[in-house]
C-alpha positions as CSV (number, residue, x, y, z in Angstrom):
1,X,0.0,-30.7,-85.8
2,X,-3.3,-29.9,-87.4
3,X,-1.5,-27.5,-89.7
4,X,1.2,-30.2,-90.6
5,X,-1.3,-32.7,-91.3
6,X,-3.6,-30.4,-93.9
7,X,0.3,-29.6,-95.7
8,X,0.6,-33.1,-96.1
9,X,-2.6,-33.8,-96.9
10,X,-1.8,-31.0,-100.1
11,X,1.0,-32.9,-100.7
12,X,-0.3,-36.1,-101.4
13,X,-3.3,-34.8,-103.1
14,X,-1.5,-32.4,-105.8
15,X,-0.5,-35.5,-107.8
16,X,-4.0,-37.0,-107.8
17,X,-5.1,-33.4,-109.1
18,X,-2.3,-32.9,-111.4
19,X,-3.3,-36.0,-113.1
20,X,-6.8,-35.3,-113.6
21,X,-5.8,-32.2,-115.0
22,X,-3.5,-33.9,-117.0
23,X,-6.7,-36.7,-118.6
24,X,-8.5,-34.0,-119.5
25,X,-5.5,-32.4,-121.4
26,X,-4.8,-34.8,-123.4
27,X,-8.5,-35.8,-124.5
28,X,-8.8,-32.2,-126.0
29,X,-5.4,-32.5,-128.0
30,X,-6.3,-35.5,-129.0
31,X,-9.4,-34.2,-130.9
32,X,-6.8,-30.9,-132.2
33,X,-5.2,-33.2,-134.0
34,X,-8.3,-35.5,-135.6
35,X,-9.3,-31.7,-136.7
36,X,-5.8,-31.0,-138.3
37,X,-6.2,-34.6,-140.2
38,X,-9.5,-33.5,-141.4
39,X,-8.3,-30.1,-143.0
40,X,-5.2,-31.9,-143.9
41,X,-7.3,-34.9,-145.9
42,X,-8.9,-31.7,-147.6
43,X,-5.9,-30.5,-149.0
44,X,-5.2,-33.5,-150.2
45,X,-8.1,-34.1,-152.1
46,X,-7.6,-30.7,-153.7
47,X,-4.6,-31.1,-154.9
48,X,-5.4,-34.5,-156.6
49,X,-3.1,-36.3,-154.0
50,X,-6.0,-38.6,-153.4
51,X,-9.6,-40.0,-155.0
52,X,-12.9,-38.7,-153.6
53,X,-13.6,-42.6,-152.5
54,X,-10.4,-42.7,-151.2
55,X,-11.0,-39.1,-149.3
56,X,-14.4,-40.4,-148.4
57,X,-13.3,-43.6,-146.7
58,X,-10.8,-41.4,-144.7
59,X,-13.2,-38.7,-143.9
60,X,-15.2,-41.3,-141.9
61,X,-12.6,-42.9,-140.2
62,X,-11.1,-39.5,-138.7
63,X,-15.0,-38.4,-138.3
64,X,-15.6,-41.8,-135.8
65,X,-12.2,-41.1,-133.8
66,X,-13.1,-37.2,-133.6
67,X,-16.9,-38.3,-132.6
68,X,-15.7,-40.4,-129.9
69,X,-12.9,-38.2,-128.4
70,X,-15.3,-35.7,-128.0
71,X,-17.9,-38.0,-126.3
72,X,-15.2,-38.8,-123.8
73,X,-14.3,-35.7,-122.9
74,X,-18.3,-34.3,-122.3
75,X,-18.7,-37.8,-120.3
76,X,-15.3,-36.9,-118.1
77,X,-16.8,-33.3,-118.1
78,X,-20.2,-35.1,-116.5
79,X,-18.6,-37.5,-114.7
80,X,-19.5,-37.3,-110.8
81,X,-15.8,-38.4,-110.1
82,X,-15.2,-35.0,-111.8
83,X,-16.7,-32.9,-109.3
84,X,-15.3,-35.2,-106.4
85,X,-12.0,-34.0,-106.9
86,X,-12.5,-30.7,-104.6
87,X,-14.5,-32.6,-102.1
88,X,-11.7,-34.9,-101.8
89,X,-9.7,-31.7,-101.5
90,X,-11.9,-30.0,-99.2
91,X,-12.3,-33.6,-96.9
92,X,-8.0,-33.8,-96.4
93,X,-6.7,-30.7,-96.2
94,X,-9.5,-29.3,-94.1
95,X,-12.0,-31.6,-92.3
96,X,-9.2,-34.6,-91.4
97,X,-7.2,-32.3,-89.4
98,X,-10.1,-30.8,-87.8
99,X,-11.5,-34.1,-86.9
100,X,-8.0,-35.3,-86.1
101,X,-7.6,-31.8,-83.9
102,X,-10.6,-32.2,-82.1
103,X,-10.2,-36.4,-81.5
104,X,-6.8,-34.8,-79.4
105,X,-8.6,-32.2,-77.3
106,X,-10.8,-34.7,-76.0
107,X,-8.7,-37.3,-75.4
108,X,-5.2,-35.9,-75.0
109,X,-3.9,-33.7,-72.9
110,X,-2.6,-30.1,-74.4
111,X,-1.2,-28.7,-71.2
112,X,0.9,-31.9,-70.2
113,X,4.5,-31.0,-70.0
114,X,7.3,-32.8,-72.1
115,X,8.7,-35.9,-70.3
116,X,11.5,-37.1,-71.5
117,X,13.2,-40.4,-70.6
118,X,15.5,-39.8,-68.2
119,X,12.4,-37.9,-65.8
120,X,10.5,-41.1,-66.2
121,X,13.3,-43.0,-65.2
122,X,14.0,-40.8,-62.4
123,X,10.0,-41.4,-61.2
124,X,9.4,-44.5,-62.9
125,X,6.0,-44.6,-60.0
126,X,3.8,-47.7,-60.7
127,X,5.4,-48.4,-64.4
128,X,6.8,-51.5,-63.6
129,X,8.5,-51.2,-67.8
130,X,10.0,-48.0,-66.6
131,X,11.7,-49.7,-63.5
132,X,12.5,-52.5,-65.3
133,X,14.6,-50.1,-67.5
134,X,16.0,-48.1,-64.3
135,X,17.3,-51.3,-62.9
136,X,19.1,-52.4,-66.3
137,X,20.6,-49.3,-66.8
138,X,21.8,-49.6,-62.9
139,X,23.4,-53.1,-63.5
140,X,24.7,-52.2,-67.2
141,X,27.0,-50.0,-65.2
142,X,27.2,-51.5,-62.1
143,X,27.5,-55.4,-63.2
144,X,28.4,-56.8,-59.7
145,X,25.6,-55.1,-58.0
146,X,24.4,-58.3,-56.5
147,X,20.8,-56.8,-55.1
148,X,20.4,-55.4,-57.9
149,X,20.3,-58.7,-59.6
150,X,18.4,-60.4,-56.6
151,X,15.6,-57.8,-57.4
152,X,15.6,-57.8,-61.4
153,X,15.3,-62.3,-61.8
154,X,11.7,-62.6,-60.1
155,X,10.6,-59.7,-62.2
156,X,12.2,-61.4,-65.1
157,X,10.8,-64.5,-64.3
158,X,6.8,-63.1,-63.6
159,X,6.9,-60.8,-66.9
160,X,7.8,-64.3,-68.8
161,X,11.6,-63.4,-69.5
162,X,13.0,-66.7,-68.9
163,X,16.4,-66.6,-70.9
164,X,16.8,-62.8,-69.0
165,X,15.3,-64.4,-65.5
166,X,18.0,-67.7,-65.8
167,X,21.2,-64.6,-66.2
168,X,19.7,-63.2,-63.3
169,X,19.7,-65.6,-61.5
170,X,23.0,-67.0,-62.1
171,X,24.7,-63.9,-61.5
172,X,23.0,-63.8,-58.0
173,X,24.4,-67.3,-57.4
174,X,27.7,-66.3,-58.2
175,X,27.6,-62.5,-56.4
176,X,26.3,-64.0,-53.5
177,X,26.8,-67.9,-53.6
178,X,24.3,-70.7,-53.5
179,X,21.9,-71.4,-51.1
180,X,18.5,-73.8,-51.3
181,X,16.5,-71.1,-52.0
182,X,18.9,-69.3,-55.0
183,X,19.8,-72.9,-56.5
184,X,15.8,-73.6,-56.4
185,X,14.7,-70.3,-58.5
186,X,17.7,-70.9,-61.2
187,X,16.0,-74.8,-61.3
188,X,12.4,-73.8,-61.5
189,X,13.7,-70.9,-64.1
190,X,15.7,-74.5,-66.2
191,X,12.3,-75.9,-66.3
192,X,10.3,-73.6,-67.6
193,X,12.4,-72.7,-70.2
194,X,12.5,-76.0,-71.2
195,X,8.6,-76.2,-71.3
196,X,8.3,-78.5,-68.1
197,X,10.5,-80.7,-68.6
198,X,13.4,-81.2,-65.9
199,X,16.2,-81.6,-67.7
200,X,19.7,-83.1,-66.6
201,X,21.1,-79.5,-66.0
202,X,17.7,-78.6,-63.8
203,X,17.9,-81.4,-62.0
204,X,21.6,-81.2,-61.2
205,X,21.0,-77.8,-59.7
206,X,17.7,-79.0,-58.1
207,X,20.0,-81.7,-56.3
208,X,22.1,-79.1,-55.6
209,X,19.3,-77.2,-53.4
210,X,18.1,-80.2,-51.9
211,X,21.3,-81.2,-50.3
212,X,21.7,-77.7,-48.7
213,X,17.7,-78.1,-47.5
214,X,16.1,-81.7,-47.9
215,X,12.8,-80.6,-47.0
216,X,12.0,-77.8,-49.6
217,X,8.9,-78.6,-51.2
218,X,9.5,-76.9,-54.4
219,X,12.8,-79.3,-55.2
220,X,11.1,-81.7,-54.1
221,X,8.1,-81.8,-56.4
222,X,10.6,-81.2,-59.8
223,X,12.4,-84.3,-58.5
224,X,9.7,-86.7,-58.4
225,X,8.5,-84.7,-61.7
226,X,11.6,-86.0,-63.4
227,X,11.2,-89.5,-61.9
228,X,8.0,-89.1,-63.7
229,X,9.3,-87.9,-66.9
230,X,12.1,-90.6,-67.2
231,X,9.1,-93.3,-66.7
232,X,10.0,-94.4,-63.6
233,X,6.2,-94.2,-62.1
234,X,6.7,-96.4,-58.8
235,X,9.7,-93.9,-57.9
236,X,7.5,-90.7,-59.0
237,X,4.6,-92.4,-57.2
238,X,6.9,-92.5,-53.9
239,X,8.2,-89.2,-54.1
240,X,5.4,-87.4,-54.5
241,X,3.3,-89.3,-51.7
242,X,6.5,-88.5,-49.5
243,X,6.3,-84.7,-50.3
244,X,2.6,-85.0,-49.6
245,X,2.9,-86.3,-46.1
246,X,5.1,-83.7,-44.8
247,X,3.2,-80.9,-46.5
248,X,0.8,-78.7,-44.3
249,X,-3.2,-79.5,-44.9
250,X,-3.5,-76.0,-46.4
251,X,-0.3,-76.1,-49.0
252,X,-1.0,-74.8,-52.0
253,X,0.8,-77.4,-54.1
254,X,-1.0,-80.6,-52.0
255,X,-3.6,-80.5,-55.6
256,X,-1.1,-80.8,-58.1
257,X,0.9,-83.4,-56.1
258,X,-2.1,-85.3,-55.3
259,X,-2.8,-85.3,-59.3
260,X,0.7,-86.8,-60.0
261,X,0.1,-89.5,-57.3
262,X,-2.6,-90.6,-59.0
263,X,-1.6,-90.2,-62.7
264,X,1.4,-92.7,-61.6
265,X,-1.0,-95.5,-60.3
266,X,-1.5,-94.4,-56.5
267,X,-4.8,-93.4,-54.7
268,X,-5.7,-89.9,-53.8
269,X,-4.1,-88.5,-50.6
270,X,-7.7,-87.9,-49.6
271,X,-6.4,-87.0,-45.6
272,X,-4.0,-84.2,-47.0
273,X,-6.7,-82.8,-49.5
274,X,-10.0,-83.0,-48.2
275,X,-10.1,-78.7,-48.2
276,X,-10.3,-78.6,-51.8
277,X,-13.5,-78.9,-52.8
278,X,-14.8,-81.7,-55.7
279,X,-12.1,-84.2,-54.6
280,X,-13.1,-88.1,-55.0
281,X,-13.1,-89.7,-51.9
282,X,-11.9,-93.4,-51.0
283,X,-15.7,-94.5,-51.5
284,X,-15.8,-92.4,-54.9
285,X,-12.7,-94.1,-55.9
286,X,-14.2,-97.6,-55.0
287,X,-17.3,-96.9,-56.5
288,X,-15.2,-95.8,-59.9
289,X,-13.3,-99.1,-60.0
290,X,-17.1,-100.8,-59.6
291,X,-17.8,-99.4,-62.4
292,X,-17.5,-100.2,-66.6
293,X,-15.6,-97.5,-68.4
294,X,-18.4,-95.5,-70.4
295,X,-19.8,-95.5,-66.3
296,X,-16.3,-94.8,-65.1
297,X,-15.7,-92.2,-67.6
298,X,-19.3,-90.8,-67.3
299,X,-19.0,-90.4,-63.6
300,X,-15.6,-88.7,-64.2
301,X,-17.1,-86.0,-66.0
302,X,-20.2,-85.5,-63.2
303,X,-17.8,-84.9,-60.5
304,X,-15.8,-82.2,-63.4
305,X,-19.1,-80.3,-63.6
306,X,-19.5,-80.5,-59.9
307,X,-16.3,-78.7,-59.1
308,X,-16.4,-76.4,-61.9
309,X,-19.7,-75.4,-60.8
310,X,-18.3,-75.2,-57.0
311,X,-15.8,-72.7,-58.1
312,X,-18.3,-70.6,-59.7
313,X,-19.5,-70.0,-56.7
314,X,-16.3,-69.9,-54.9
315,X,-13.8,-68.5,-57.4
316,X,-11.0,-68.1,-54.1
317,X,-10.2,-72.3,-54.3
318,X,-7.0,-72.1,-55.6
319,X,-6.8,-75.7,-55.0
320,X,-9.8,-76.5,-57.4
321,X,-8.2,-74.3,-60.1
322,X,-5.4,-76.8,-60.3
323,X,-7.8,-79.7,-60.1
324,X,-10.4,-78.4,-62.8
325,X,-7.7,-77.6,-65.2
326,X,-5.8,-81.0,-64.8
327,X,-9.3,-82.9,-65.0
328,X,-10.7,-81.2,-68.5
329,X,-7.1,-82.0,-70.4
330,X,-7.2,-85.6,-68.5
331,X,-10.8,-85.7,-70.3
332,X,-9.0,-84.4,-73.2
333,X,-11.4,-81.6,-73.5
334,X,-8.8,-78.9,-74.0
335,X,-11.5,-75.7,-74.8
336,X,-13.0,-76.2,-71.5
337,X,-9.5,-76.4,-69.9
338,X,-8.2,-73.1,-71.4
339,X,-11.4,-71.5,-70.4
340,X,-11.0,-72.7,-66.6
341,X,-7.1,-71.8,-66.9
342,X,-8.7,-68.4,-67.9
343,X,-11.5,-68.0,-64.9
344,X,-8.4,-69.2,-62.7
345,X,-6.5,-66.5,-63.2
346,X,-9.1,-63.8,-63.5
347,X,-9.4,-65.2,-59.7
348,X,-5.5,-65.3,-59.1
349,X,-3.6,-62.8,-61.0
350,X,-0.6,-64.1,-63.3
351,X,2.2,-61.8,-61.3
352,X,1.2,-63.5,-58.2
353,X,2.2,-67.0,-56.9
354,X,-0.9,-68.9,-57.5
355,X,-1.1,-67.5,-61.0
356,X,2.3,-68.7,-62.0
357,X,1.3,-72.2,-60.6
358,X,-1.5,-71.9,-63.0
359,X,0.2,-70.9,-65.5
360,X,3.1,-73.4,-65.0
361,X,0.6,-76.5,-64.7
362,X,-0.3,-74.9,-68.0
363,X,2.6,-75.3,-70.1
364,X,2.8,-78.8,-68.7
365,X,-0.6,-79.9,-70.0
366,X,0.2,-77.8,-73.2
367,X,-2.4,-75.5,-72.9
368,X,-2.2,-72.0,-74.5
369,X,-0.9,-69.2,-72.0
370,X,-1.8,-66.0,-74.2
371,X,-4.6,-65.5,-71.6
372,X,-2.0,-64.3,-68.7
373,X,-1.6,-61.1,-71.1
374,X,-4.8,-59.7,-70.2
């Protein structure tokens, strides 16, 4: 490779050399022929083609050109570009591949044997791109394999695939046939690829789920979140208090619905959330309502800062994630919301559950997601 790279490197520098070669060329014919003019005025004047003024008036003219082609040429002569020609030459045939040689020998690896694709896809190990790739070329010849499809959609769905992850999913459904749990991905998958919004088709295949298991939270939540979206705020308000009361004290998603209770004009389900730290209580909530709204708003923002600075020191609060995130774009202070949606999910991971919760509150408040990338 070194050896390639300095015959390259000659390549691309013969033209710059030729053309040097070729200035300099043309600055000494260029005083030849003031020189011929000078012998050939000369002649001229000898054999009475021309007046001595006449001869004279020419004689300088040809005399200024000649003086300064041969100034240009001794200044190209001095010229330090002039000389930099060979350490141009020396720098890219010679030292780039020996700095590009040695770069390799310290960070690559010489004696590492050729793998070509179909060895990495035989031992794809921990590359989850490689498995991704096994399992496509599995299905692309095995189209009805139905596990094969049950694997591939939640890996679909966690790498951010959503057109890919809603295929998958569908040709689970129809390999296998709908269940709650199947008809719930596919609706989850709807929304998101919609950008939170629960659409007629999601909801008719959420519907679907919840008549084969009327107490899954997951359907139940989008539900009341289209109730919400179609403005219907007592019904959302209703639905999500519902799915609040039979959810255990510890569930994960008690936060967010607890949030939507209260953004459609109910109180805090303070019994089913009292866990998650920086919660307002029924007295915080009178106390609030006591107050004008530069108070209000004021004492809003001290109870923010409270949590935030809770989960600093308790990063594990999954619940407090959700909270923090929804309170700073309530507050409409969207820098400090993509920042906690950052410190969230340096906490919990974007291929885990919690992260895509984070993530998926995140596309509702229309917060940038780049951050799951890193």
């Amino acid at each position: 490779m070194a050896v390639l790279t300095a015959v390259v490197g000659a390549v691309l520098l013969y033209p710059l050399l030729r053309g040097a070669k070729e200035a300099e060329d043309r600055r000494s014919g260029e005083a030849e022929v003031y020189r011929d003019q000078l012998g050939e005025l000369e002649r001229d004047l000898a054999g009475g083609l021309i007046s001595a003024q006449e001869a004279g008036y020419a004689r300088a003219e040809i005399g200024r050109r000649l003086i300064a082609a041969a100034k240009d040429e001794k200044t190209a002569a001095k010229s330090p570009a002039h000389g930099s020609y060979r350490l141009a030459q020396a720098f890219i045939i010679v030292l780039l591949p020996a700095v590009g040689l040695c770069l390799y020998l310290v960070n690559g690896d010489p004696g590492l044997p050729a793998q070509p694709l179909e060895a990495r896809l035989e031992k794809p190990g921990n590359d989850l791109a490689i498995s991704i790739v096994k399992i496509e070329q599995h299905l692309a010849k095995n189209p009805d394999d139905a596990k094969g499809w049950e694997v591939l959609a939640p890996i679909y769905f966690k790498t951010n695939r959503v057109g890919d992850a809603e295929l998958a999913y569908r040709n689970v459904i129809r390999l296998l046939g709908p269940n709650a749990a199947r008809l719930g991905d596919l609706g989850e998958v709807l929304v998101v690829k919609a950008n939170g919004i629960v659409t007629a088709e999601a909801r008719g295949v959420l519907q679907q789920s919840l008549a084969l298991d009327a107490a899954n939270p997951r359907t139940l939540f989008y539900l009341a979140l289209a109730l919400e979206q179609e403005g219907k705020a007592a019904d959302a308000k209703t639905a999500f208090e519902a799915l609040a009361k039979q959810s255990p004290p510890d569930a994960p998603w008690l936060a967010v619905v607890d949030q939507h209770i209260v953004k459609n004009g109910g109180q805090p389900m303070v019994s089913a959330n009292d866990k998650a730290p920086g919660n307002p209580t029924a007295e915080d909530v009178a106390a609030a309502n006591a107050l004008s709204s530069g108070d209000r708003q004021q004492m809003i923002r001290g109870m923010v800062d409270s949590l935030d600075a809770k989960l600093k020191e308790d990063p594990k609060n999954f619940e407090g994630w959700m909270r923090l995130i929804r309170s700073y774009a309530v507050l409409n202070d969207r820098e400090r919301a993509a920042d906690a949606l950052k410190r969230g999910l340096a906490a919990f991971p974007a291929d885990g559950g919690e992260g895509q919760q984070l993530l998926a509150l995140a596309k509702e408040l229309g917060l940038p997601t780049e951050v799951k990338q890193q």
